[in-house]
LUMPABA-72181 format. One line per field, with one value per atom (N, C-alpha, C): residue number from 1; residue in one letter; atom name; y, z, x. Coordinates in Angstrom, 1 decimal. Atoms other than C-alpha are relative to their C-alpha. Last residue first. Layout:
// LUMPABA-72181
i = c(NUM;...)
aa = c(A;...)
at = c(CA;...)
c2 = c(Y;...)
c3 = c(Z;...)
c1 = c(X;...)
END
This chain:
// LUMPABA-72181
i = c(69;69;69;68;68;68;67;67;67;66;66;66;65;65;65;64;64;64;63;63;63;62;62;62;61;61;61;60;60;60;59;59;59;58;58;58;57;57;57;56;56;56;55;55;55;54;54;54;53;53;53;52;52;52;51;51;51;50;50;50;49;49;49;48;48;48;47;47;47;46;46;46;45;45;45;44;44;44;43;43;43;42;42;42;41;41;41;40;40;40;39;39;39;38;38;38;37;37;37;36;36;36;35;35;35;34;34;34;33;33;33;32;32;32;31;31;31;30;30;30;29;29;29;28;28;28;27;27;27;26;26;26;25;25;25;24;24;24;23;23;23;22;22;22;21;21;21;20;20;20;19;19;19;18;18;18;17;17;17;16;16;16;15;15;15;14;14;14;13;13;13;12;12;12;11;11;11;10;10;10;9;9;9;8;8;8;7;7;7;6;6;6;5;5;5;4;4;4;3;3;3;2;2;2;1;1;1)
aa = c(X;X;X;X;X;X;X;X;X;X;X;X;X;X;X;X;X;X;X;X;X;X;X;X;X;X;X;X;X;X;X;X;X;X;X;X;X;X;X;X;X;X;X;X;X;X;X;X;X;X;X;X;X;X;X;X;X;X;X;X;X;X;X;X;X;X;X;X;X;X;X;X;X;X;X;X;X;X;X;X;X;X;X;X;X;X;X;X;X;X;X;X;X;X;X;X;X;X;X;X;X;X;X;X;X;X;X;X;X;X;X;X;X;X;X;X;X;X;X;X;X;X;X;X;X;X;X;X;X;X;X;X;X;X;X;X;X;X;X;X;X;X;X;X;X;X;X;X;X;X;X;X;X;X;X;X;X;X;X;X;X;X;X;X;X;X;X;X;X;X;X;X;X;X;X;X;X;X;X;X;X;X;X;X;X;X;X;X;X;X;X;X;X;X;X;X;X;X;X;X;X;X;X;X;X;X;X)
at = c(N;CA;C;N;CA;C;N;CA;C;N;CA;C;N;CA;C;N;CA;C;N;CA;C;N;CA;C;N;CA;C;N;CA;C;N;CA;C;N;CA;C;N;CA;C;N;CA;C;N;CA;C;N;CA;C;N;CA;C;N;CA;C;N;CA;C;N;CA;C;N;CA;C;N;CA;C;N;CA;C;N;CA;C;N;CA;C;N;CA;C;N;CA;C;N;CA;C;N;CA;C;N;CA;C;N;CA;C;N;CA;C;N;CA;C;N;CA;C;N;CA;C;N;CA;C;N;CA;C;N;CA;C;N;CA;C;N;CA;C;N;CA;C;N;CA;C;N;CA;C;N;CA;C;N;CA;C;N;CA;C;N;CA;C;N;CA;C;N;CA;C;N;CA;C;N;CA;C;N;CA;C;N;CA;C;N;CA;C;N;CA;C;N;CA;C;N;CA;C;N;CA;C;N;CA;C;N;CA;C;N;CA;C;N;CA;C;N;CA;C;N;CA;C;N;CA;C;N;CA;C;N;CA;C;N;CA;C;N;CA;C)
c2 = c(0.0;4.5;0.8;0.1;4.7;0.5;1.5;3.9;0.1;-0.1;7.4;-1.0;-1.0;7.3;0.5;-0.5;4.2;1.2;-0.4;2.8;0.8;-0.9;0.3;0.5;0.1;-1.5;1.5;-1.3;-2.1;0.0;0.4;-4.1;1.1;-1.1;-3.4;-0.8;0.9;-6.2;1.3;-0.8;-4.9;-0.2;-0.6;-6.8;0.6;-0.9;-7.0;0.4;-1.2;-9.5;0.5;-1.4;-12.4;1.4;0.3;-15.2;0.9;1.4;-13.6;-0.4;0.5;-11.0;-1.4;1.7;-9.2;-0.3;1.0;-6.1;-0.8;1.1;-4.7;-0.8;1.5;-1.6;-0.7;1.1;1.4;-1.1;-0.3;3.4;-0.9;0.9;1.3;0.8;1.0;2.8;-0.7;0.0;6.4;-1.3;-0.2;5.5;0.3;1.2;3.7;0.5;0.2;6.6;-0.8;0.2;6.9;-0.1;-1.4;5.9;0.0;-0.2;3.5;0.8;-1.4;2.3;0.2;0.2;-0.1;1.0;-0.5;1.2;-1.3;0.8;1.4;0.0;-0.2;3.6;-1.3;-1.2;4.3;0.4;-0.8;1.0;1.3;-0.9;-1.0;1.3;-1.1;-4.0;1.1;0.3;-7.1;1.2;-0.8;-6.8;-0.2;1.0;-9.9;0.6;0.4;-7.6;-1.4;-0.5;-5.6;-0.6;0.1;-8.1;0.5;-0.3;-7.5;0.0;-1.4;-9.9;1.3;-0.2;-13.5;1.7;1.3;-15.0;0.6;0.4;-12.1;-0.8;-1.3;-10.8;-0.4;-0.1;-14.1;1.2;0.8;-14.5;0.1;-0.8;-11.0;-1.2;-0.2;-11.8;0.1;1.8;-14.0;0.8;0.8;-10.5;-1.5;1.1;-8.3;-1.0;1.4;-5.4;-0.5;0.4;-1.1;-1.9;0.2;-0.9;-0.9;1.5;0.6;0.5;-0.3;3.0;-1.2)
c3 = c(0.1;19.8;-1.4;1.3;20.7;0.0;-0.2;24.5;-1.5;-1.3;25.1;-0.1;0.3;21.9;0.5;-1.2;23.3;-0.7;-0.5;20.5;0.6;-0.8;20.1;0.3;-1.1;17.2;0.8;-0.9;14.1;1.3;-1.4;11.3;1.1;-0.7;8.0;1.5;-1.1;5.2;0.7;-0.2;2.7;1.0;-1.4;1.4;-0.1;0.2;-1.7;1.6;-0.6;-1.8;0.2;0.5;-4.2;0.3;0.0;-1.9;-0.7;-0.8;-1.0;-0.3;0.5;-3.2;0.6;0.9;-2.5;0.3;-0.5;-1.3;-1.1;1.6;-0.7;0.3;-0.4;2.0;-1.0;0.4;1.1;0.1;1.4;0.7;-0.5;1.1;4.0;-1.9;0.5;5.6;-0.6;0.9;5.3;-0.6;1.5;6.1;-0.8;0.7;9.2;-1.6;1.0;10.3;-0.6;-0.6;13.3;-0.4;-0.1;10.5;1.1;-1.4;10.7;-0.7;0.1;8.4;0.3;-0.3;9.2;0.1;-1.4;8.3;-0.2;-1.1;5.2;1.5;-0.8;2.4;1.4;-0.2;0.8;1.2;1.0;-0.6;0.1;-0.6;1.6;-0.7;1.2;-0.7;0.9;1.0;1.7;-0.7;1.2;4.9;-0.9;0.9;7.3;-1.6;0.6;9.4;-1.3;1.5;10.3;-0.8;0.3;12.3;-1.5;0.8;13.7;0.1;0.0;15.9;-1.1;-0.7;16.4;-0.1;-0.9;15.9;0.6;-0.5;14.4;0.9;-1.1;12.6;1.3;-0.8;11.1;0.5;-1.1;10.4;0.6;-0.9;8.7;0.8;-1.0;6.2;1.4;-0.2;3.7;1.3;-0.6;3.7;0.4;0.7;2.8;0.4;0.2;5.0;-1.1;1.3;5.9;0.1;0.9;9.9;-1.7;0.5;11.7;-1.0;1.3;14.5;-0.9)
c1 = c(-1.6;21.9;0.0;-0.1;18.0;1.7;-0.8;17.1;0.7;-0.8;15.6;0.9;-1.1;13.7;1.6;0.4;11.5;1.2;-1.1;10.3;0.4;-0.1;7.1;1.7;-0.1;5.9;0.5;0.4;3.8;0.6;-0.1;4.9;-0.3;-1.3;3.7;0.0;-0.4;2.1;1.2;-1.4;0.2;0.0;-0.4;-3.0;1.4;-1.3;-5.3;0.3;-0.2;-8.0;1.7;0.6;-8.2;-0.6;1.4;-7.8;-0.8;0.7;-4.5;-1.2;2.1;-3.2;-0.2;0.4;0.1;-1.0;1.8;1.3;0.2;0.6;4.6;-1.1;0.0;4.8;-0.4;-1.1;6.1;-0.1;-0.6;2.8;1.2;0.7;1.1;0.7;-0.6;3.9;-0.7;-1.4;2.8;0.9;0.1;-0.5;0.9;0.4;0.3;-0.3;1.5;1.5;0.3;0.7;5.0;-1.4;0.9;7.4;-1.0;1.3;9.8;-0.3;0.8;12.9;-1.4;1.6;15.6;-1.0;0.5;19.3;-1.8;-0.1;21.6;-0.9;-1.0;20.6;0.0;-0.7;17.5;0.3;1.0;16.3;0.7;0.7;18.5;-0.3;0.2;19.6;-1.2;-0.1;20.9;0.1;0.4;19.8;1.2;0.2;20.7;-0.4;-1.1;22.9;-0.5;-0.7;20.1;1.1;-1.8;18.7;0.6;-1.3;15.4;1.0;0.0;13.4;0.9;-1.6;13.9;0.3;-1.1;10.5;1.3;1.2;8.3;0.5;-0.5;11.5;-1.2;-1.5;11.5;-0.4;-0.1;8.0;1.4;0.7;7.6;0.2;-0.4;10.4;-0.5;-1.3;8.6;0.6;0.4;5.6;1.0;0.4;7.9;-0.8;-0.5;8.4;-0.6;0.4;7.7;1.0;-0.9;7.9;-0.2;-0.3;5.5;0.9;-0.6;5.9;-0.3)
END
């Protein structure tokens, strides 16, 4: 699944993993938000310009359904 982000946040979740309780302004509604297509999250993802190419910044991981609260 990836997960839509900011690029400033990607080291922290990278380091210590998500923490919803550090959200702030949840676009729509309270939670962390997945999709199983990269193409879907490359739409919400924020880009920005490095070296004068255009990137978007998603996270890509794995969830086990079974384990989901």
């Amino acid at each position: 699944m990836e997960i839509m982000l900011d690029k400033f946040n990607a080291r922290s979740i990278a380091e210590t993993g998500f923490d919803i309780t550090r959200g702030k302004r949840f676009k729509f509604g309270y939670g962390i938000y997945s999709t199983p297509d990269i193409n879907v999250a490359a739409l919400f993802a924020n880009k920005f310009i490095h070296n004068n190419e255009v990137y978007c910044l998603v996270f890509q991981n794995r969830v086990n359904p079974q384990t989901l609260k």
